[in-house]
N, CA, C and O of each residue as an XYZ file, in Angstrom:
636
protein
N      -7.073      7.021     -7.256
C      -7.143      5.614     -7.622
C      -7.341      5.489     -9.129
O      -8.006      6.395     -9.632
N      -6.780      4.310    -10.137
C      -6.767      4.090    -11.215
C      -7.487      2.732    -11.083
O      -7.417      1.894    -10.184
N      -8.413      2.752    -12.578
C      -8.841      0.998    -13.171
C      -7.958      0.535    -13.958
O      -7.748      0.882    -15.120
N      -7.269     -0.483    -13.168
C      -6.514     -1.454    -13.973
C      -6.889     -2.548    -15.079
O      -7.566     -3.561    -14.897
N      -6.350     -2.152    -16.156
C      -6.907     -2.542    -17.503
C      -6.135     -4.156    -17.777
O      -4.923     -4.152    -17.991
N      -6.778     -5.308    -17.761
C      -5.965     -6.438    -17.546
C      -6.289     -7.062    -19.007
O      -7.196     -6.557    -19.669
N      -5.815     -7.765    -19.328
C      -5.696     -8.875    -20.521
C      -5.311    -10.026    -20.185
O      -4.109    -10.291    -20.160
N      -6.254    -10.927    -19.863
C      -6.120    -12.307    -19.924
C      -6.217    -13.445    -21.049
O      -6.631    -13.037    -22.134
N      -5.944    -14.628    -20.974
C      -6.087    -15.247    -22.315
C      -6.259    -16.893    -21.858
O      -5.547    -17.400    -20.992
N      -7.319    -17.624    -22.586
C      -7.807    -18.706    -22.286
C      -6.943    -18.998    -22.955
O      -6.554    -17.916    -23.393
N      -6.260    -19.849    -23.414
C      -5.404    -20.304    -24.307
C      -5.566    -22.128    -24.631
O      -5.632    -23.024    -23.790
N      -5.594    -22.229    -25.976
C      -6.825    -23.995    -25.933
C      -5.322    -24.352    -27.182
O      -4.766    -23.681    -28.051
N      -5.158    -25.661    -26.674
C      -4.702    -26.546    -27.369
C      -4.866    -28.092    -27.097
O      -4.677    -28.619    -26.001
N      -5.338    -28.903    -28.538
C      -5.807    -30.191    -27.933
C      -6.791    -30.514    -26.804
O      -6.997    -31.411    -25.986
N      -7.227    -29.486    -27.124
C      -8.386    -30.011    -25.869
C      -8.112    -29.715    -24.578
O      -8.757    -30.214    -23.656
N      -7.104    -28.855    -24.394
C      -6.495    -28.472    -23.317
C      -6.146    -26.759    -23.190
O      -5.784    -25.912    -24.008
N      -6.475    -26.738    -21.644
C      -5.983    -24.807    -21.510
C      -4.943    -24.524    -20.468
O      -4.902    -24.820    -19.274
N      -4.036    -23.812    -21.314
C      -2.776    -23.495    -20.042
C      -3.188    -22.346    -19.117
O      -3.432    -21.195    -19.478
N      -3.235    -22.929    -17.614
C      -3.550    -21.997    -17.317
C      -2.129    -21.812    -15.540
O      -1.649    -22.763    -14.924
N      -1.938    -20.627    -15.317
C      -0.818    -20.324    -14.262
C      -1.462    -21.183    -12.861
O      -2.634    -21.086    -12.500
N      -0.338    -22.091    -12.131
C      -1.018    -22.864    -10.985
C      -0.346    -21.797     -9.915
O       0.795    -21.346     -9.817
N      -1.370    -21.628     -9.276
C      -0.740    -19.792     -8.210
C      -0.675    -20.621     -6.384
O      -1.303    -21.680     -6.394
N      -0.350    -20.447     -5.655
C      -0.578    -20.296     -4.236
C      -0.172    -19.123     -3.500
O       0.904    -18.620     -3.823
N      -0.964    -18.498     -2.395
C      -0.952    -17.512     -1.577
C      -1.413    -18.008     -0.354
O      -1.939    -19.121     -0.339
N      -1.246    -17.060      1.142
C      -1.967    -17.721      2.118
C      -2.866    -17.043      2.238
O      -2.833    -16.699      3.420
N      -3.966    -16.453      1.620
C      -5.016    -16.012      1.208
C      -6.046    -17.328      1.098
O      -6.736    -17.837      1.981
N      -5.894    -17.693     -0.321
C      -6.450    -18.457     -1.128
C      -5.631    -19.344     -1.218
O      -5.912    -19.906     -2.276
N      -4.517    -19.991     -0.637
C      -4.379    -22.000     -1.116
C      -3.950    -21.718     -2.263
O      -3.383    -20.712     -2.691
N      -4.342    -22.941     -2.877
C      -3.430    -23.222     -4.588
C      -4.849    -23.041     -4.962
O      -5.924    -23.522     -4.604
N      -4.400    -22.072     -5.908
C      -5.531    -21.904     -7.246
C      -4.953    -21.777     -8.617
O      -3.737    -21.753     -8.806
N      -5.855    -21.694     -9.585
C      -5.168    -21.860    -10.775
C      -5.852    -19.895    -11.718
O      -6.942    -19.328    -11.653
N      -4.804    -19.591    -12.300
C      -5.553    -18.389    -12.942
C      -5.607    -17.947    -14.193
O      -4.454    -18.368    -14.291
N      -5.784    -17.590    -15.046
C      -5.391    -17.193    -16.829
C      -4.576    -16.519    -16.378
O      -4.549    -15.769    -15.402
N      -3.324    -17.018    -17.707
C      -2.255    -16.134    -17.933
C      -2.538    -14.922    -18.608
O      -3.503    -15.051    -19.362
N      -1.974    -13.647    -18.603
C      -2.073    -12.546    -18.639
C      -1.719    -11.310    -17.339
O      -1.231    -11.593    -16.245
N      -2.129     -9.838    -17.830
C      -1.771     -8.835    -16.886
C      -2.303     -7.716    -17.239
O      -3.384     -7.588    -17.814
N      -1.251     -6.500    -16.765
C      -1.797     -5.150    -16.484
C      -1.311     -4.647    -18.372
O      -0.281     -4.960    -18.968
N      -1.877     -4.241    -18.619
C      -2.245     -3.351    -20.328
C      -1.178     -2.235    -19.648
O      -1.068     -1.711    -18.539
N      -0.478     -2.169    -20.887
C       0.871     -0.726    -20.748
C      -0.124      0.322    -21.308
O      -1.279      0.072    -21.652
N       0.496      1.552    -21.350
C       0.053      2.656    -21.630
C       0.359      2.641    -23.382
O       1.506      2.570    -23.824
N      -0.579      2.700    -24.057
C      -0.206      3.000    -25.793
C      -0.099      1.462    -26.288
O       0.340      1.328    -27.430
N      -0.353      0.586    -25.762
C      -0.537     -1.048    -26.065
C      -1.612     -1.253    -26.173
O      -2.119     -0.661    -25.220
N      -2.696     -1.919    -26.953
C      -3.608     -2.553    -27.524
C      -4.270     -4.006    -26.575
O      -3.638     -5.006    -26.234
N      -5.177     -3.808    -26.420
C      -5.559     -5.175    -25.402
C      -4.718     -6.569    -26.078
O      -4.113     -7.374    -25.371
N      -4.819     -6.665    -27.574
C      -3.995     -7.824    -28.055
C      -2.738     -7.760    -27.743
O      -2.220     -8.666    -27.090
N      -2.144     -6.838    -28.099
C      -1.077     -6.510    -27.501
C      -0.072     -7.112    -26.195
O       1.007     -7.664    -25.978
N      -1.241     -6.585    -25.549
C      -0.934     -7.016    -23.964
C      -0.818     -8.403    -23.663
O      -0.004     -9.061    -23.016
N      -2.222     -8.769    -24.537
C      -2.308    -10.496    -24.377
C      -1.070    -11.525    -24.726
O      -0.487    -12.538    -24.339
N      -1.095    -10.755    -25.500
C       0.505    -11.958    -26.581
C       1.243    -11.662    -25.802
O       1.618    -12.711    -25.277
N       2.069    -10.254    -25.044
C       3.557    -10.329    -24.609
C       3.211    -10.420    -23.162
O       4.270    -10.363    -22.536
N       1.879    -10.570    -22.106
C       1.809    -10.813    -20.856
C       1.986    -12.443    -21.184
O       2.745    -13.205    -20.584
N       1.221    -12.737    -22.132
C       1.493    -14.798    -22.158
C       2.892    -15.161    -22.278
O       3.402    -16.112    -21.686
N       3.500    -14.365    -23.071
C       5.195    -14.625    -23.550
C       5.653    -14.528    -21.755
O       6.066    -15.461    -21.066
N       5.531    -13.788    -21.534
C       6.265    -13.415    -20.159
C       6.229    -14.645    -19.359
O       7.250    -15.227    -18.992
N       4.757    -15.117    -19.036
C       4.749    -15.887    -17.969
C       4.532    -16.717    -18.228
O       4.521    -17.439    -17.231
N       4.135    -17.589    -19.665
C       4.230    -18.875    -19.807
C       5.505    -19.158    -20.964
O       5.698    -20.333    -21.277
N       5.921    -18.642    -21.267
C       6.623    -19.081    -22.688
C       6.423    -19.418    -24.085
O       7.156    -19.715    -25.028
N       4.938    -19.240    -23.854
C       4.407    -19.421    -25.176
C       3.958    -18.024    -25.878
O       3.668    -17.004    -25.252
N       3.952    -18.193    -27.586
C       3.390    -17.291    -28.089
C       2.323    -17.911    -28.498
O       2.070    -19.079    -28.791
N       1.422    -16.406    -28.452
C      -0.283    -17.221    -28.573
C      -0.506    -15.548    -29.357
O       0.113    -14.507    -29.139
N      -1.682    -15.844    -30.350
C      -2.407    -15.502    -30.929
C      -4.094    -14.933    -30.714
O      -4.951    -15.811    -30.813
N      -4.418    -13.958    -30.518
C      -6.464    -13.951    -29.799
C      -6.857    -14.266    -30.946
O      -6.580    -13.829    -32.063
N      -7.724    -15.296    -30.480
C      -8.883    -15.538    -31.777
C     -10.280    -14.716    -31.498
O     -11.092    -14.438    -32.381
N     -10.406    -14.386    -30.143
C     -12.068    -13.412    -30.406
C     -11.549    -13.161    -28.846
O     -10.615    -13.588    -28.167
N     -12.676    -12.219    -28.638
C     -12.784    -11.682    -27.149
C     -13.801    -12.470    -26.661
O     -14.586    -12.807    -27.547
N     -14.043    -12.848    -25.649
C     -14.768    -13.332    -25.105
C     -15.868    -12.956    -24.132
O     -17.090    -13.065    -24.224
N     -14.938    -12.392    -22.989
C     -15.710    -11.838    -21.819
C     -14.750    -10.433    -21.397
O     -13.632    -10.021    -21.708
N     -15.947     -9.932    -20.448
C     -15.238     -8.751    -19.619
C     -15.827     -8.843    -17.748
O     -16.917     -9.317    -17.425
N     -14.985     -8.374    -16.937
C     -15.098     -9.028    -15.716
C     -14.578     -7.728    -14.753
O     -13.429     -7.288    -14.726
N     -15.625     -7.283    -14.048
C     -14.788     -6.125    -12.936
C     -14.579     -6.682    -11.574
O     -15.404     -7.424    -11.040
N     -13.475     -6.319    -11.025
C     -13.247     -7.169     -9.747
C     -12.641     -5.651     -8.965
O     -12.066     -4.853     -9.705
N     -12.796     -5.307     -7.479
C     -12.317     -4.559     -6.895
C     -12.460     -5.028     -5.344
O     -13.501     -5.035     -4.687
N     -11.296     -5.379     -4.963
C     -10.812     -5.580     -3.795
C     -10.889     -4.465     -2.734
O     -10.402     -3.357     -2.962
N     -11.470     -4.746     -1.633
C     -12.104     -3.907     -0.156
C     -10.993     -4.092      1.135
O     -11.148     -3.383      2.130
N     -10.326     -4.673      1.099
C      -9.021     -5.201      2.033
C      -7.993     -4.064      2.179
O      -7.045     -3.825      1.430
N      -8.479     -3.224      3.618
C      -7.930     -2.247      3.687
C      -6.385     -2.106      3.756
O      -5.783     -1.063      3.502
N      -5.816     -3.271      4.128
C      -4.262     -3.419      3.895
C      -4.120     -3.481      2.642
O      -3.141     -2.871      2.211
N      -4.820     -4.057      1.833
C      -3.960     -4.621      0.605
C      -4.167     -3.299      0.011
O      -3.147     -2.786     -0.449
N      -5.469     -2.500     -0.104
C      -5.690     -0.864     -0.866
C      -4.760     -0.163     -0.240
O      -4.484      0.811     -0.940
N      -4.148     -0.182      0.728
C      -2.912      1.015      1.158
C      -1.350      0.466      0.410
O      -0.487      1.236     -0.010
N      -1.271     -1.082      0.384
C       0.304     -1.219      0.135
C       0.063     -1.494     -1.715
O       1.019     -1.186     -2.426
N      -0.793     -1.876     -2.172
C      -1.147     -1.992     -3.687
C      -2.351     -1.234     -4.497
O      -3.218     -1.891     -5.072
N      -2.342      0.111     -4.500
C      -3.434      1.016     -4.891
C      -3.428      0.146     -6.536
O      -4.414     -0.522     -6.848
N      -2.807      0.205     -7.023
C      -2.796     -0.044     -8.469
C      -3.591     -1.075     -8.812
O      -4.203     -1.116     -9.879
N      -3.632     -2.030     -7.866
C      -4.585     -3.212     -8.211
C      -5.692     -3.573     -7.193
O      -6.070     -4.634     -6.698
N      -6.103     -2.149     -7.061
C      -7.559     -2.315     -5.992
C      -8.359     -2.490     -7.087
O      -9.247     -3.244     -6.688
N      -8.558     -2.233     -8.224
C      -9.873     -1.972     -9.711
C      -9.149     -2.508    -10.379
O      -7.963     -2.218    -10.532
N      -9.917     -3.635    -11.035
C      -9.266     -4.118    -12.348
C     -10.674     -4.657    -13.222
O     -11.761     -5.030    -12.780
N     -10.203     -4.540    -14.578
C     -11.332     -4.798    -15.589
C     -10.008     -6.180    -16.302
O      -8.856     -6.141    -16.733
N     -11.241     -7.432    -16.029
C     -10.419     -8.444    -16.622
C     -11.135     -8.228    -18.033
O     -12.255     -7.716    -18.065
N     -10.433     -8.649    -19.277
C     -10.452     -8.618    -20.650
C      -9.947     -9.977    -21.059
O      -8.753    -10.239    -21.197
N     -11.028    -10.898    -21.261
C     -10.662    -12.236    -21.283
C     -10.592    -12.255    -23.026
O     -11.426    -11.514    -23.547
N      -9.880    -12.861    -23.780
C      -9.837    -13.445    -24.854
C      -9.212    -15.143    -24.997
O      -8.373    -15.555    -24.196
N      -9.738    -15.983    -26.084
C      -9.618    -16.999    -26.360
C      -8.809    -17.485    -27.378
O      -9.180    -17.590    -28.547
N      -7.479    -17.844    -26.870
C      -6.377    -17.650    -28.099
C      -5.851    -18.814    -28.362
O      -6.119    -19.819    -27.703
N      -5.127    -18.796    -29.257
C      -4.495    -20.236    -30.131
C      -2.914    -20.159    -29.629
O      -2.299    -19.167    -29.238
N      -2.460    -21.521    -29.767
C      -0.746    -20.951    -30.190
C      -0.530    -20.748    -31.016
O      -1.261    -20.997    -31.974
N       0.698    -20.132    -31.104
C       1.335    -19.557    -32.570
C       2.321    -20.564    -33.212
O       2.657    -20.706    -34.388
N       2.727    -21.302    -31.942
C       3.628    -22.501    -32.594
C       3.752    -23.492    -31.425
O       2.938    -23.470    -30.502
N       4.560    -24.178    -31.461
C       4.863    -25.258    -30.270
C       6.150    -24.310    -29.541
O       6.102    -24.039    -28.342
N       6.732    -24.077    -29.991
C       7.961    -23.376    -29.389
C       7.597    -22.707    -28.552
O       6.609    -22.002    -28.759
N       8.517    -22.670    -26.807
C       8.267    -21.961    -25.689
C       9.839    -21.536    -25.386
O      10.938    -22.087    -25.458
N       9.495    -20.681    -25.134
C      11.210    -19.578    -24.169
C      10.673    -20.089    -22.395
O       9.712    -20.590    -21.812
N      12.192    -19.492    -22.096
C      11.546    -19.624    -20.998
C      10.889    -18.212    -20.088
O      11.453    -17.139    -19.874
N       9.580    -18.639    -19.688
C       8.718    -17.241    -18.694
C      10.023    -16.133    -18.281
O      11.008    -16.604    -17.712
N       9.977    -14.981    -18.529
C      10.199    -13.959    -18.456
C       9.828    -12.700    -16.850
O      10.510    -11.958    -16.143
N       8.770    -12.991    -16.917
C       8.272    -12.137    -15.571
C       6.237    -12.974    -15.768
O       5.195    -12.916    -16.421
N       7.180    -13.882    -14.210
C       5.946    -14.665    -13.958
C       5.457    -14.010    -12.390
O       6.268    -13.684    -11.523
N       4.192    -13.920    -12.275
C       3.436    -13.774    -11.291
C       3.974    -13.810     -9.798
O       4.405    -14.907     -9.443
N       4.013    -12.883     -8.960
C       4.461    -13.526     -7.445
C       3.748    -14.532     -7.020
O       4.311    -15.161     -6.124
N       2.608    -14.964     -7.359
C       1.859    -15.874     -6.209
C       2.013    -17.421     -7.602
O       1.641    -18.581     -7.430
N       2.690    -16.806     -8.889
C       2.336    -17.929     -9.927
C       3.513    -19.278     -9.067
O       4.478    -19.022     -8.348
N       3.107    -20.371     -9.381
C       4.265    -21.821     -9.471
C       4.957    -22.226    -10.456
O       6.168    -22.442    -10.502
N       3.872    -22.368    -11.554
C       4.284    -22.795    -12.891
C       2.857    -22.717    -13.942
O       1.794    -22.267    -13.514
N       3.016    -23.211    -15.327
C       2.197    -22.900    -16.022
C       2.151    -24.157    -16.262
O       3.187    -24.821    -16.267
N       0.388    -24.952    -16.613
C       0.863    -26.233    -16.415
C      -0.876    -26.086    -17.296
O      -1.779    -25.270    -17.112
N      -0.761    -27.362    -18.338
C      -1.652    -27.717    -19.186
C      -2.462    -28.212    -18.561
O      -2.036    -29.064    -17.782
N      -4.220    -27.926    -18.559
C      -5.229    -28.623    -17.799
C      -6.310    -29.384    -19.046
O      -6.753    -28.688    -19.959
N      -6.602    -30.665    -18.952
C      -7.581    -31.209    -19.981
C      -8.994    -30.239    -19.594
O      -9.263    -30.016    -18.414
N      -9.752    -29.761    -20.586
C     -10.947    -29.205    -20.252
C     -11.720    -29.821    -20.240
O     -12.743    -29.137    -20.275
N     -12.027    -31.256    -20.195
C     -12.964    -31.873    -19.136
C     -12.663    -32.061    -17.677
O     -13.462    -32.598    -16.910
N     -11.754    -31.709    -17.400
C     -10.992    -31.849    -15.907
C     -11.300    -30.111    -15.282
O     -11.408    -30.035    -14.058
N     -11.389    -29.243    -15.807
C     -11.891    -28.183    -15.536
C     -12.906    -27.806    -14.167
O     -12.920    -26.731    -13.567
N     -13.601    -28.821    -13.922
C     -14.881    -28.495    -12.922
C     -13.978    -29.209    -11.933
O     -14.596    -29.595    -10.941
N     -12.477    -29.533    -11.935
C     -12.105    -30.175    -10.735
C     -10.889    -29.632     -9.899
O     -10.226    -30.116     -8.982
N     -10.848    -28.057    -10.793
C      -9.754    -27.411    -10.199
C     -10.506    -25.992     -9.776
O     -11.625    -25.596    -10.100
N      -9.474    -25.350     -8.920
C     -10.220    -24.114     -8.102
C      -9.491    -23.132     -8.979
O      -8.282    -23.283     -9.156
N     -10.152    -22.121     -9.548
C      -9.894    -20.929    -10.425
C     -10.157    -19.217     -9.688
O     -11.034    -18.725     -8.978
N      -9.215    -18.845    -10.150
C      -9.397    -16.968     -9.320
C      -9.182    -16.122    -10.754
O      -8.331    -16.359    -11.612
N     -10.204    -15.061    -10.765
C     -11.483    -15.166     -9.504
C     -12.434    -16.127     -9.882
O     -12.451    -16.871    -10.863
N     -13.144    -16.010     -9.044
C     -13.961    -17.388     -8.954
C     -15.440    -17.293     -9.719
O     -16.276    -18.186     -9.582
N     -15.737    -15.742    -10.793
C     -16.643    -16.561    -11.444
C     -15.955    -17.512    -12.644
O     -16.795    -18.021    -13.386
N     -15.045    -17.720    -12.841
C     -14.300    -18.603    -13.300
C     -14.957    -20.402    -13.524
O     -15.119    -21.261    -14.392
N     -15.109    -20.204    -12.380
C     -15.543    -21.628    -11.885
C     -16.591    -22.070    -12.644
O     -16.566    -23.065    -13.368
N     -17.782    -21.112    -12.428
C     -18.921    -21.360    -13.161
C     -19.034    -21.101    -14.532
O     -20.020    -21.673    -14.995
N     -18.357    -20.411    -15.414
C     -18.567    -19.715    -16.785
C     -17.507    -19.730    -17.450
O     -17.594    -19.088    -18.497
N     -15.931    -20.507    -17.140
C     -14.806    -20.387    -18.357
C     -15.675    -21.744    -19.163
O     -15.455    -21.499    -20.349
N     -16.692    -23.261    -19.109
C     -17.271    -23.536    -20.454
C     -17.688    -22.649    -21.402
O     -17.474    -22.501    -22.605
N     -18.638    -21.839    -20.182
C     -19.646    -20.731    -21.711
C     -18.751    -20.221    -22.060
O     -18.773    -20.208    -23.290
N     -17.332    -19.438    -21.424
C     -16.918    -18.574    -22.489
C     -15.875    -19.358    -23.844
O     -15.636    -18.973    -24.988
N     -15.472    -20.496    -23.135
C     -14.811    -21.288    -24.173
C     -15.962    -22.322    -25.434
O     -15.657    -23.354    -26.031
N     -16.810    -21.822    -25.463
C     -18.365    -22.833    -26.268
C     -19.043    -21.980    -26.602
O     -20.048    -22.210    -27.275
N     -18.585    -20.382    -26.116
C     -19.762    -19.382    -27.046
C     -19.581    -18.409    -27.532
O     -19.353    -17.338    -26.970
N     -19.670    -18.681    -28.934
C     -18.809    -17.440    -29.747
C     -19.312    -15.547    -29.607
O     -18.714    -14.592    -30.102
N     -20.914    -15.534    -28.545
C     -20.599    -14.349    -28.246
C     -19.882    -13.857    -27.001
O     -19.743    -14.623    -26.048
N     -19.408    -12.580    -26.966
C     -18.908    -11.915    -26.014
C     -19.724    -11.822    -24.599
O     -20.949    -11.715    -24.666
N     -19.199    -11.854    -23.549
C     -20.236    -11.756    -22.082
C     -19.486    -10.924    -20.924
O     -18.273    -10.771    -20.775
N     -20.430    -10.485    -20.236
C     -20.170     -9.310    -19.097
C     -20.733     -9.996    -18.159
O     -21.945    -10.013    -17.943
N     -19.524    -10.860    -17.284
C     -19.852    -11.798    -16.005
C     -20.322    -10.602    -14.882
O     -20.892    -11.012    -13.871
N     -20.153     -9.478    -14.995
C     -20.550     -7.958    -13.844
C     -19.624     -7.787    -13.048
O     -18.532     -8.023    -13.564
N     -19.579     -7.438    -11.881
C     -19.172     -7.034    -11.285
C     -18.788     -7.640     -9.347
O     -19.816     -7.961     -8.751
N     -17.696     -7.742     -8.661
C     -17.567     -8.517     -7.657
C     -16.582     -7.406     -6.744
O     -15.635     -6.764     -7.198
N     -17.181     -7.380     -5.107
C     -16.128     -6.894     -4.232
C     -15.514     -7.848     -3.910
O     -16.370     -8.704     -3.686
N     -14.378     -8.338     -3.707
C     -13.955     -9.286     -3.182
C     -13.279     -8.679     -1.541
O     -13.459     -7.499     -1.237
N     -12.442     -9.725     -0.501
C     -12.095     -9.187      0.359
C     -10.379     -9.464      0.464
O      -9.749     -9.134      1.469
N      -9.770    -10.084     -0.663
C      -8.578    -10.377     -1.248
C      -8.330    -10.369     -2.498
O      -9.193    -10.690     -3.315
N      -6.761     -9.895     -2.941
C      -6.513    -10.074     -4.208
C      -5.918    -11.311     -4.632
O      -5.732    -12.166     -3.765
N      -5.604    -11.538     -5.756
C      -5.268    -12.667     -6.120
C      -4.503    -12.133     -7.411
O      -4.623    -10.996     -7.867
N      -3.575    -13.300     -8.002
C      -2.888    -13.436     -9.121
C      -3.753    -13.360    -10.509
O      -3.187    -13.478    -11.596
């Protein structure tokens, strides 16, 4: 088994964060940071900018790191048909755009819909994966230090 090294990215414009609107029959419609799996010899920034290019169309920029997040899924089907993403270390950063200009998504998510702008006061009214999400994307978007939300088994994966 391998830890999957992920790069996610809050991404803030106007008062607003794009974030991927996903459904599965797992989990319903949830919403998740864009980002993914870190290549081999790629740089966590790296990853961040061309996983966002991929699946939203935007180029974005990290302005700081934020948080780090371990998640490992116990779902004995899903660990036999997807070893690769039983361990993952999310690597959240908080990034800007680089411009207004969007391509179109490249290689978007199986469970993604679309990428769709959320006001961040509207935030506490949508369902986020994983779900310490829910409670802590304010602090990490309002606090310029870095945080280690710990560690979660879950009993499904998610986007």
């Amino acid at each position: 088994m391998s830890i999957r090294s992920t790069a996610k990215a809050i991404i803030i414009n106007n008062n607003k964060i794009l974030l991927n609107k996903c459904f599965d029959e797992k989990n319903g419609d949830y919403y998740s940071l864009p980002g993914g799996g870190q290549h081999t010899d790629e740089t966590l920034h790296e990853a961040t900018i061309r996983e966002c290019l991929e699946e939203t169309g935007y180029n974005v920029i990290p302005v700081r790191f934020s948080a780090l997040y371990e998640e490992i899924c116990d779902n004995p089907k899903f660990r036999e048909l997807y070893p690769e993403y039983i361990h993952k270390m999310y690597h959240i950063f908080i990034c800007k755009l680089k411009n207004d200009k969007t391509v179109e998504p490249t290689e978007i998510d199986d469970m993604q819909i679309k990428s769709e702008w959320i006001d961040i006061n509207d935030l506490n009214k949508i369902y986020l994966l994983p779900s310490f999400l829910n409670d802590n994307i304010l602090k990490m978007i309002n606090s310029e230090t870095p945080q280690f939300f710990g560690s979660e088994h879950i009993p499904y994966n998610h986007g």
